[in-house]
HTML snippet that shows the backbone in 3Dmol.js (N, CA, C, O; Angstrom):
<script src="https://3Dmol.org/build/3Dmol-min.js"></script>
<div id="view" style="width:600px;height:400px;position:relative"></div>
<script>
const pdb = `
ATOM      1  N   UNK A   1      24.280 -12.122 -32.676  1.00  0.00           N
ATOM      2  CA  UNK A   1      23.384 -12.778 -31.749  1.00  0.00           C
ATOM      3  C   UNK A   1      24.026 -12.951 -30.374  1.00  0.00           C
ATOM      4  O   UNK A   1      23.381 -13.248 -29.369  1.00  0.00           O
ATOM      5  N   UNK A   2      25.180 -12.768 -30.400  1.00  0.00           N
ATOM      6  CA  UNK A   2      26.077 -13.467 -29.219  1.00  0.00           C
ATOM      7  C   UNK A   2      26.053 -12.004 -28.058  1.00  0.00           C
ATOM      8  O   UNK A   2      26.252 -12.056 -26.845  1.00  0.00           O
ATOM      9  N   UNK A   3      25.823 -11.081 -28.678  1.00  0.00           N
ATOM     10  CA  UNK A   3      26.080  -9.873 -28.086  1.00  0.00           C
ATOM     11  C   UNK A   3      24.374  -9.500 -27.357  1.00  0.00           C
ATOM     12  O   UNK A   3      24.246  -8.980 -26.249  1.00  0.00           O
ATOM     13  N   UNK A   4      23.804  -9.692 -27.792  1.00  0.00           N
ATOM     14  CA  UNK A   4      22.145  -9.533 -27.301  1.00  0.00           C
ATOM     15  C   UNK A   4      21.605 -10.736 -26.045  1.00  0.00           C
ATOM     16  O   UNK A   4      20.837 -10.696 -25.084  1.00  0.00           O
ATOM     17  N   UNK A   5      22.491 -11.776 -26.683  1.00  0.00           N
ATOM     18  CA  UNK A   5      22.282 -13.067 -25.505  1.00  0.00           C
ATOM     19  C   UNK A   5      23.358 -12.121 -24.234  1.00  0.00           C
ATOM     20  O   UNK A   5      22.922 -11.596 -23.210  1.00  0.00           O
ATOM     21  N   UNK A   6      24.640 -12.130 -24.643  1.00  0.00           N
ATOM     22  CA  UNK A   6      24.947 -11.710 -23.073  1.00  0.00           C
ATOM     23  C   UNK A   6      24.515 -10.615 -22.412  1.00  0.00           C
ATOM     24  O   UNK A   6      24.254 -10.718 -21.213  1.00  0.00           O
ATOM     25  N   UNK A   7      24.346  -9.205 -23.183  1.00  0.00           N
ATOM     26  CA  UNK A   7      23.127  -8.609 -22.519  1.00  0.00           C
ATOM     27  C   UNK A   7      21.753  -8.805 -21.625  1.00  0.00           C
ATOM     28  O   UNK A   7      21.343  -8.092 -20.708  1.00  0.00           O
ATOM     29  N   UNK A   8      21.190  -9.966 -22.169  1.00  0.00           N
ATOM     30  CA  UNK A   8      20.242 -10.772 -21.974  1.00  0.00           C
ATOM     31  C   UNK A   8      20.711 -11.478 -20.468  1.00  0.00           C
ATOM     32  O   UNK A   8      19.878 -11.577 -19.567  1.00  0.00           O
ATOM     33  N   UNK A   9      21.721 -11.818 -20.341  1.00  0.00           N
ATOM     34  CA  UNK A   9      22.246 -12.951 -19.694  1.00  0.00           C
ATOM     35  C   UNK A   9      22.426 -12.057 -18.226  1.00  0.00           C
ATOM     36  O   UNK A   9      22.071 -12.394 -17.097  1.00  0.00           O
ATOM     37  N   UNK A  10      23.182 -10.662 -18.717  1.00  0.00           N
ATOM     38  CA  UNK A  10      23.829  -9.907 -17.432  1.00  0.00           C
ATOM     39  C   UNK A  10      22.250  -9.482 -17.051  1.00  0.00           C
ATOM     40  O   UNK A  10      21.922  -9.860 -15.926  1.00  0.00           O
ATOM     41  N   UNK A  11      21.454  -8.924 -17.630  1.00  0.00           N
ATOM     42  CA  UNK A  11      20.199  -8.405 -17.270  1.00  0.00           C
ATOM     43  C   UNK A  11      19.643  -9.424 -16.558  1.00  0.00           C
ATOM     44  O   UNK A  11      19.833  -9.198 -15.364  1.00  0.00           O
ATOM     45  N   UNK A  12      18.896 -10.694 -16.769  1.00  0.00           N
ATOM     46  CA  UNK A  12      18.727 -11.795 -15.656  1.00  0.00           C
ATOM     47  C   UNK A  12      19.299 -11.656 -14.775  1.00  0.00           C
ATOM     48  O   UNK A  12      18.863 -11.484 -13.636  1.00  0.00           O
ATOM     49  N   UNK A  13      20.401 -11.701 -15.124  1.00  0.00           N
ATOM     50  CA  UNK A  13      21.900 -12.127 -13.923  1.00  0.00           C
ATOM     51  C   UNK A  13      21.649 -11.077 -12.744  1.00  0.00           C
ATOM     52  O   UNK A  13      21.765 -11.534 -11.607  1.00  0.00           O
ATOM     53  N   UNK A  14      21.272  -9.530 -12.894  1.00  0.00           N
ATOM     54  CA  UNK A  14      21.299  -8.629 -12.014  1.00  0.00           C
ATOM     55  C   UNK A  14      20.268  -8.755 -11.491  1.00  0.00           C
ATOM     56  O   UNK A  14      20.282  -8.943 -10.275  1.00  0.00           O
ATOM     57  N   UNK A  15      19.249  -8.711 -12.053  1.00  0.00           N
ATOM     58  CA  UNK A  15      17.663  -8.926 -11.276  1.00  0.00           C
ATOM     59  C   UNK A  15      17.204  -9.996 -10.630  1.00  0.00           C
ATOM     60  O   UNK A  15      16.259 -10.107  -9.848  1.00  0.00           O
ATOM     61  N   UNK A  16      18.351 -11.158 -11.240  1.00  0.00           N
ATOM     62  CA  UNK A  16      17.811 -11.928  -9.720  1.00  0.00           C
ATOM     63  C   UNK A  16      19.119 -11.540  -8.334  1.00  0.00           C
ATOM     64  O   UNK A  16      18.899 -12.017  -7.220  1.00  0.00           O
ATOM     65  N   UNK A  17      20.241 -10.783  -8.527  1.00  0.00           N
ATOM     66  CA  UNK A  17      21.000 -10.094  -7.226  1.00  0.00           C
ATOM     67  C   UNK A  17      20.240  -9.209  -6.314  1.00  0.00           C
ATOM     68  O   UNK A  17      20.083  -9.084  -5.099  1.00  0.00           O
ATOM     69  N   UNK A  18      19.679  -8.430  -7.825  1.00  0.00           N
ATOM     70  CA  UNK A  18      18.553  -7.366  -6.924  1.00  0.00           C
ATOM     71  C   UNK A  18      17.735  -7.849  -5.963  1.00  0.00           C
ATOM     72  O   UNK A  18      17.859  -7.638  -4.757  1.00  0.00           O
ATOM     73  N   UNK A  19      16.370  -8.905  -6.824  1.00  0.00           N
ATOM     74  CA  UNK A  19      15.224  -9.087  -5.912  1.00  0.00           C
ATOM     75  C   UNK A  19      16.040 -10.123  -4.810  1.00  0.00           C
ATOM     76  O   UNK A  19      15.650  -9.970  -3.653  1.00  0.00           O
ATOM     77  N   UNK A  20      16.888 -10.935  -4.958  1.00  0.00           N
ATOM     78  CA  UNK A  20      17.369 -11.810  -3.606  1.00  0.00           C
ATOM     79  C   UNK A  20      17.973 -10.167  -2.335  1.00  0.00           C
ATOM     80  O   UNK A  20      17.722 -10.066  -1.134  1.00  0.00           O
ATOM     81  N   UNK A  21      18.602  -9.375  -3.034  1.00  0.00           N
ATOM     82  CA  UNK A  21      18.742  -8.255  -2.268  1.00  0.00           C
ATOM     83  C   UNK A  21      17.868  -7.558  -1.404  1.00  0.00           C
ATOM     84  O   UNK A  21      18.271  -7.002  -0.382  1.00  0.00           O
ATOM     85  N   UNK A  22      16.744  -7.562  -1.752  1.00  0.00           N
ATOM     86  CA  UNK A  22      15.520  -6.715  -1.803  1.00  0.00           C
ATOM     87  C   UNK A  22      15.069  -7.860  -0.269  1.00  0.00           C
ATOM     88  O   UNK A  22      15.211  -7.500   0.900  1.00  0.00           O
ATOM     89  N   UNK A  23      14.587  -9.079  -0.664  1.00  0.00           N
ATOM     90  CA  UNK A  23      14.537 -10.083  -0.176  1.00  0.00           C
ATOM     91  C   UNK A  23      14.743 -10.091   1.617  1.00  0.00           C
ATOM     92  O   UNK A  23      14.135 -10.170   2.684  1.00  0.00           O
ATOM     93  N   UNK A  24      16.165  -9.935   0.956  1.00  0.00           N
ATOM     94  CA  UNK A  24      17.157 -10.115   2.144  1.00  0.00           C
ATOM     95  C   UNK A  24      16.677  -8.842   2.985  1.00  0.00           C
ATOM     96  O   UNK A  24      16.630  -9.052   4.197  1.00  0.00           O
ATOM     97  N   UNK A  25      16.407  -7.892   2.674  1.00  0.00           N
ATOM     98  CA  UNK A  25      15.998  -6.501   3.520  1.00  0.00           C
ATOM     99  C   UNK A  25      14.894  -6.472   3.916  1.00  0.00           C
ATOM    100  O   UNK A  25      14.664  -5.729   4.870  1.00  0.00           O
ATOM    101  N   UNK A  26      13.642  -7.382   3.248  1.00  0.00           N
ATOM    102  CA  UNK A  26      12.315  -7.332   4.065  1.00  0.00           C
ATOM    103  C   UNK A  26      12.429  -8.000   5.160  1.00  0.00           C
ATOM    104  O   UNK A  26      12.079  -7.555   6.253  1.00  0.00           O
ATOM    105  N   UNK A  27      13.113  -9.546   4.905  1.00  0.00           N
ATOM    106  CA  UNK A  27      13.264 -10.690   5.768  1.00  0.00           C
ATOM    107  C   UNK A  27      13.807 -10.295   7.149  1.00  0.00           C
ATOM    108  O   UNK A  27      13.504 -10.857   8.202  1.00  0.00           O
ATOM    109  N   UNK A  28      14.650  -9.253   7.014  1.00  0.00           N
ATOM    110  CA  UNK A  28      15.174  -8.917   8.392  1.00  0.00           C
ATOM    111  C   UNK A  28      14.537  -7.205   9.279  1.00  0.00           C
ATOM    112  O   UNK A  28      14.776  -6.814  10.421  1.00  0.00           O
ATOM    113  N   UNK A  29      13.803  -6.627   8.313  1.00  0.00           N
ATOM    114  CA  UNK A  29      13.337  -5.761   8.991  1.00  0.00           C
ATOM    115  C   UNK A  29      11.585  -6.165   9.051  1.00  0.00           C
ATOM    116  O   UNK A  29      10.848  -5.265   9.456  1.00  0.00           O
ATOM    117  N   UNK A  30      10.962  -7.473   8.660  1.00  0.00           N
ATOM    118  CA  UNK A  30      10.078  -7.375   9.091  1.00  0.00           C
ATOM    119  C   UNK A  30      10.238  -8.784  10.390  1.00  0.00           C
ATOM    120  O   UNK A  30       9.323  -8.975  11.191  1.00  0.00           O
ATOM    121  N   UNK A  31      11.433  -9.590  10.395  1.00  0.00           N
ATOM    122  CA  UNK A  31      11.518 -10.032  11.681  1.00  0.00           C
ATOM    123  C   UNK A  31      11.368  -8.687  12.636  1.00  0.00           C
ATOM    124  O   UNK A  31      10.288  -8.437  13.171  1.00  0.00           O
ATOM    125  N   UNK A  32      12.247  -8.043  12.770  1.00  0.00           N
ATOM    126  CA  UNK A  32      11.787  -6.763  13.709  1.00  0.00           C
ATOM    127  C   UNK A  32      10.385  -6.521  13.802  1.00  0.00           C
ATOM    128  O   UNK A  32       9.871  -6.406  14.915  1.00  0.00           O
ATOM    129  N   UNK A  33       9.696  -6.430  12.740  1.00  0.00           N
ATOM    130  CA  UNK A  33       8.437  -6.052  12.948  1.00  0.00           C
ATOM    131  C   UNK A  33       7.314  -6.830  13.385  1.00  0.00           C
ATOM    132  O   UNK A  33       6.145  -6.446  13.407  1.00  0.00           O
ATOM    133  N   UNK A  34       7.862  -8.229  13.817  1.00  0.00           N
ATOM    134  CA  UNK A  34       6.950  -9.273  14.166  1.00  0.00           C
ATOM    135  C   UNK A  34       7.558  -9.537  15.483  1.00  0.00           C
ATOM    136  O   UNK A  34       6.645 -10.032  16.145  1.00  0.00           O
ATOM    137  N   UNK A  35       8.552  -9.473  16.167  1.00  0.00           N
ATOM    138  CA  UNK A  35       8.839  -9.088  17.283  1.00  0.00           C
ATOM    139  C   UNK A  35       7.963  -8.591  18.213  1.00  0.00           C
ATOM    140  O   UNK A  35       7.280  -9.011  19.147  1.00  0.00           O
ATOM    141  N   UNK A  36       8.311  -7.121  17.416  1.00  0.00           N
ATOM    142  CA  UNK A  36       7.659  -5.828  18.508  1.00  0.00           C
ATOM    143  C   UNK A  36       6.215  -6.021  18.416  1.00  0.00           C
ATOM    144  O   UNK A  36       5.559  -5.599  19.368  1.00  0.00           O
ATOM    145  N   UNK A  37       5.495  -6.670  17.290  1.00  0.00           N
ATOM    146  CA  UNK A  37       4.104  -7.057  17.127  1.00  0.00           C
ATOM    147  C   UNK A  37       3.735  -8.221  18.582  1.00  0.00           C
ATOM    148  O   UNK A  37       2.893  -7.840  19.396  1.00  0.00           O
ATOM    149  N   UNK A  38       4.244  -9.229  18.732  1.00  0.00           N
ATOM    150  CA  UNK A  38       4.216 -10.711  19.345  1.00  0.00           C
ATOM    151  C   UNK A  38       4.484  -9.866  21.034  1.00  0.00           C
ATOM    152  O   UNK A  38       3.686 -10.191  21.913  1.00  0.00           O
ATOM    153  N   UNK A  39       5.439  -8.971  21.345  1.00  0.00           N
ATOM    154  CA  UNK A  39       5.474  -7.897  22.536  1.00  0.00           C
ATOM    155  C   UNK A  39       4.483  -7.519  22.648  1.00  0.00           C
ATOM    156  O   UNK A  39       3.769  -7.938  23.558  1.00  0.00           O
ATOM    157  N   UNK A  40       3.997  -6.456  21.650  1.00  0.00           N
ATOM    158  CA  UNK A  40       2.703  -5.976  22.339  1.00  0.00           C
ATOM    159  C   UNK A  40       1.175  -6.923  22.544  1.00  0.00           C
ATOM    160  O   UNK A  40       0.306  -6.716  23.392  1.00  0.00           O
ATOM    161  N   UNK A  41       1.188  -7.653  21.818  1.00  0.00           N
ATOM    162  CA  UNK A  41       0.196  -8.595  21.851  1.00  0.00           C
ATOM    163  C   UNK A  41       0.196  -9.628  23.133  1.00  0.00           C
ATOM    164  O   UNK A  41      -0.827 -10.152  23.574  1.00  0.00           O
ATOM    165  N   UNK A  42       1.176  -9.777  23.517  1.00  0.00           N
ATOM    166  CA  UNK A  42       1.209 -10.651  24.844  1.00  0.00           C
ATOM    167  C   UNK A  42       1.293  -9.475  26.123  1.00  0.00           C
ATOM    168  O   UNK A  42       0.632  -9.645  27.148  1.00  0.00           O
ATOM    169  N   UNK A  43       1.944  -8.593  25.987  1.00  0.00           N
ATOM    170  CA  UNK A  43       1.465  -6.982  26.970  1.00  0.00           C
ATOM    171  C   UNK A  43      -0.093  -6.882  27.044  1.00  0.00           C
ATOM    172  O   UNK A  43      -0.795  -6.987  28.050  1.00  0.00           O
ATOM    173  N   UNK A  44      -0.505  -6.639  25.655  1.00  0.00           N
ATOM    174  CA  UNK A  44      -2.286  -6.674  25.766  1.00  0.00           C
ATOM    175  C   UNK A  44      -2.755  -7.287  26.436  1.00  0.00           C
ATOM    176  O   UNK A  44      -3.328  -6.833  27.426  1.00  0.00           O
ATOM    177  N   UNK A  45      -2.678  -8.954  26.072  1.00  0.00           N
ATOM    178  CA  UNK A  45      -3.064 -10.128  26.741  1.00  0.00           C
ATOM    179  C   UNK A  45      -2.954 -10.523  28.524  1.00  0.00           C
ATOM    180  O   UNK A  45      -3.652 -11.261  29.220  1.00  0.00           O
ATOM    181  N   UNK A  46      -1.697  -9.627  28.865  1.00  0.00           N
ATOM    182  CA  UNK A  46      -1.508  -9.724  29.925  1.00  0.00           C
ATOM    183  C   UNK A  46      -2.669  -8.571  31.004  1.00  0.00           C
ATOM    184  O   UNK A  46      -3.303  -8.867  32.017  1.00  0.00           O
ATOM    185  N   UNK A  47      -2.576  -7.256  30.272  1.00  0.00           N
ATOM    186  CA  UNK A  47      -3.320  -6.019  30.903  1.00  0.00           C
ATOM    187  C   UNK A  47      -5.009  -6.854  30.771  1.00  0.00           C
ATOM    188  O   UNK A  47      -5.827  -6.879  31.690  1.00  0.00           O
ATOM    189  N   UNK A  48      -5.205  -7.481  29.380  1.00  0.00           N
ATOM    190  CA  UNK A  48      -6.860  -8.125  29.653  1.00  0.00           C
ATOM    191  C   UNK A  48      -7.074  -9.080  30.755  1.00  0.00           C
ATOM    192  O   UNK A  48      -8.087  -9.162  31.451  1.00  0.00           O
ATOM    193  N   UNK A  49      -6.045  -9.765  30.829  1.00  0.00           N
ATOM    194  CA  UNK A  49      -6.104 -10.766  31.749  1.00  0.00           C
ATOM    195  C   UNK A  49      -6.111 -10.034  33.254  1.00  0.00           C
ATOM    196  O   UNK A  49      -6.811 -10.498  34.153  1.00  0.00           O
ATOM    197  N   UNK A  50      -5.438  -9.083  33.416  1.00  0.00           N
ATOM    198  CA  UNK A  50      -5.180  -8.266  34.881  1.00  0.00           C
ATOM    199  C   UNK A  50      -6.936  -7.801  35.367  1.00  0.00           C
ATOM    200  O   UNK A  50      -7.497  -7.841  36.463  1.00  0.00           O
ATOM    201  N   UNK A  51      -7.453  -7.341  33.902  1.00  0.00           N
ATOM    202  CA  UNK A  51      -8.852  -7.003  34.134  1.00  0.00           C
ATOM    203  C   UNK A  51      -9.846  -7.507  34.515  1.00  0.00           C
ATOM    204  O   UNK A  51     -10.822  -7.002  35.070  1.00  0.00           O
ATOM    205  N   UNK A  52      -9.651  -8.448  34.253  1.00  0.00           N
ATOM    206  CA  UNK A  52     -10.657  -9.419  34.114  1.00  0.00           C
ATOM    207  C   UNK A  52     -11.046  -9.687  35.330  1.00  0.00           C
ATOM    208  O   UNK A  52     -12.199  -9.644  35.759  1.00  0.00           O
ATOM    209  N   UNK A  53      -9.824 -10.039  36.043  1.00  0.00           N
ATOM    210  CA  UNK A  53      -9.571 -10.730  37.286  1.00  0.00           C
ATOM    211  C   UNK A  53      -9.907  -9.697  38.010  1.00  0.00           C
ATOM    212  O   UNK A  53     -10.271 -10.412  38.944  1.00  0.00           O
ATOM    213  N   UNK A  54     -10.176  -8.261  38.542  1.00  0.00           N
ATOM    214  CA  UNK A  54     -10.578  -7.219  39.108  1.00  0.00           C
ATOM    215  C   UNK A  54     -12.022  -7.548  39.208  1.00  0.00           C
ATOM    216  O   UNK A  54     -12.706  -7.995  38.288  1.00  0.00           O
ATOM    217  N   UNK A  55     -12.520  -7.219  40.723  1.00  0.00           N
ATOM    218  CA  UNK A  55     -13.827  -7.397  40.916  1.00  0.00           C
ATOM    219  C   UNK A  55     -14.987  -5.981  40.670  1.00  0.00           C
ATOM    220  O   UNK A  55     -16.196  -6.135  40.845  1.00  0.00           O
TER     221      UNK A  55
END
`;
const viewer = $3Dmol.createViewer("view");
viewer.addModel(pdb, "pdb");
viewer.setStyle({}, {cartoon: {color: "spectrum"}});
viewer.zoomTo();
viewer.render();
</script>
């Protein structure tokens, strides 16, 4: 029994390294991607606003 539990134990043990891994790689490449999102959206905002104001 002792041999199936630590199997058991390392298998948990890795999958939560993995998904905190995994984690860790969205968290910082979708900061990037909310960045360059929040840029162009205030660029937009700025070109509508330029328009607007044109007679």
């Amino acid at each position: 029994m002792t041999g199936w539990q630590t199997l058991w134990t390392w298998t948990l043990g890795l999958s939560v390294v993995l998904f905190f891994t995994v984690e860790i790689v969205v968290v910082i490449g979708g900061a990037g991607d909310i960045k360059s999102m929040l840029k162009s959206l205030r660029e937009h905002t700025a070109e509508d606003a330029t328009d607007s104001r044109a007679p």
